[in-house]
C-alpha positions as CSV (number, residue, x, y, z in Angstrom):
1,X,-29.3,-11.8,-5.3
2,X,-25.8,-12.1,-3.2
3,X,-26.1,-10.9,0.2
4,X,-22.4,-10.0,0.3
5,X,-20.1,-8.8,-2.6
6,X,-17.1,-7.9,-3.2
7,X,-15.2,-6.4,-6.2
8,X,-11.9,-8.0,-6.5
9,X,-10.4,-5.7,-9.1
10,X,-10.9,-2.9,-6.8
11,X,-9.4,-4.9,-3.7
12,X,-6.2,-6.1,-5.7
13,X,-6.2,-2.0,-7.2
14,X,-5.6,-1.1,-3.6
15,X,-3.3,-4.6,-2.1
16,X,-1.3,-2.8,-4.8
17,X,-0.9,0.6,-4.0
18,X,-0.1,-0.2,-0.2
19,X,2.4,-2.5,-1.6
20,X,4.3,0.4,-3.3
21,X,3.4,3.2,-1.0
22,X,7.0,3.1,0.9
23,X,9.2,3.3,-2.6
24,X,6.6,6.0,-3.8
25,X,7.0,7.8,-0.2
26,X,11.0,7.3,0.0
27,X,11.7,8.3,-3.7
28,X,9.7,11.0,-3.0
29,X,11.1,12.4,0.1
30,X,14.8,11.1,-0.2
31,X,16.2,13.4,-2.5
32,X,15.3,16.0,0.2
33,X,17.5,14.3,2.5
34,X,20.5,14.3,0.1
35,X,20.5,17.7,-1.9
36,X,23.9,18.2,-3.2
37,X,25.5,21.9,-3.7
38,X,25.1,21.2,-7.7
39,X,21.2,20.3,-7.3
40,X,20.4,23.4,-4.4
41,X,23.8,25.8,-4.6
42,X,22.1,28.1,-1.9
43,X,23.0,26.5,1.7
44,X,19.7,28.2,3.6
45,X,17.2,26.6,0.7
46,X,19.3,23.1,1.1
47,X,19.7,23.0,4.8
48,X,15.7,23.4,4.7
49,X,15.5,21.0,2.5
50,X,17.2,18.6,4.8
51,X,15.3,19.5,8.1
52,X,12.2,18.7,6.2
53,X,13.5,15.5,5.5
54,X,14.0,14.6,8.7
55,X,11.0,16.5,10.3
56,X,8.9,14.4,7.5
57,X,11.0,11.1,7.9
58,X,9.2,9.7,11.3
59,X,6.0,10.0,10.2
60,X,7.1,9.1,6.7
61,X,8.4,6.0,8.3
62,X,5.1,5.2,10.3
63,X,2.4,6.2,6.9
64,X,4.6,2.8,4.9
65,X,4.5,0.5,7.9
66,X,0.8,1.4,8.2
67,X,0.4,0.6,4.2
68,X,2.6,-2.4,4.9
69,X,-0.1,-3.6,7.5
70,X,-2.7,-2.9,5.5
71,X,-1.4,-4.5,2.2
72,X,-1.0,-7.8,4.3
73,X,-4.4,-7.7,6.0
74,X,-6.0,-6.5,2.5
75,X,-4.7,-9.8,1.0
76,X,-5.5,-11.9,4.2
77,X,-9.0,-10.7,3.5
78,X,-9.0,-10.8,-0.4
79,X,-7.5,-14.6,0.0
80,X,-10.3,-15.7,2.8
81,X,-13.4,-14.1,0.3
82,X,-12.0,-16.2,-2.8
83,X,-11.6,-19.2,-0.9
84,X,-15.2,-19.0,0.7
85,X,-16.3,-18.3,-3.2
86,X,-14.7,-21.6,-4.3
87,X,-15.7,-23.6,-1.4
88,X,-19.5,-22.3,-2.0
89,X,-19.4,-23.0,-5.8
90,X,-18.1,-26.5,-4.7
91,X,-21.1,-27.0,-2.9
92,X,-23.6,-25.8,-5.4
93,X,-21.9,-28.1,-8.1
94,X,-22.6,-31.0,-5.5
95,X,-25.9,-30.0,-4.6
96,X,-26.8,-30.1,-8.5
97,X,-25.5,-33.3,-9.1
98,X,-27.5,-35.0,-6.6
């Protein structure tokens, strides 16, 4: 029985979602920031439109630098458990053959 496991599928499921989270986050929120009269004719509804952008936009900002981060320590750590898989197979292979 392994003492430590780790399910890769789910770990690369996630290194990908933090990889995409700032395109998902700015396609979602940049139209906000750029209604046009033809999209949102009534000024009040588009000027609110466009504070909420930019109310939303620092935090926004600091959620896909923090899924950036995480999508490079996810694969740091993702990376390290393969290699320690391989290197432990390695050594079971040369333990047999002796």
């Amino acid at each position: 029985m392994a003492d430590v496991s780790l399910d890769y599928g789910a770990m690369e499921a996630s290194i990908r979602a933090y990889k995409s989270m700032r395109s998902m986050l700015d396609g979602a929120t940049s139209a906000l920031g750029s209604a046009s009269d033809a999209a949102v004719p009534q000024r009040e509804l588009r000027d609110r439109l466009h504070e909420l952008h930019d109310a939303w936009g620092g935090g926004i900002d600091k959620l896909a630098r923090f899924s950036e981060d995480a999508h490079g320590g996810l694969t740091t750590v993702l990376d390290a458990f393969r290699s320690f898989d391989e290197d432990v197979a390695a050594s079971m292979e040369e333990g047999q053959q002796a």
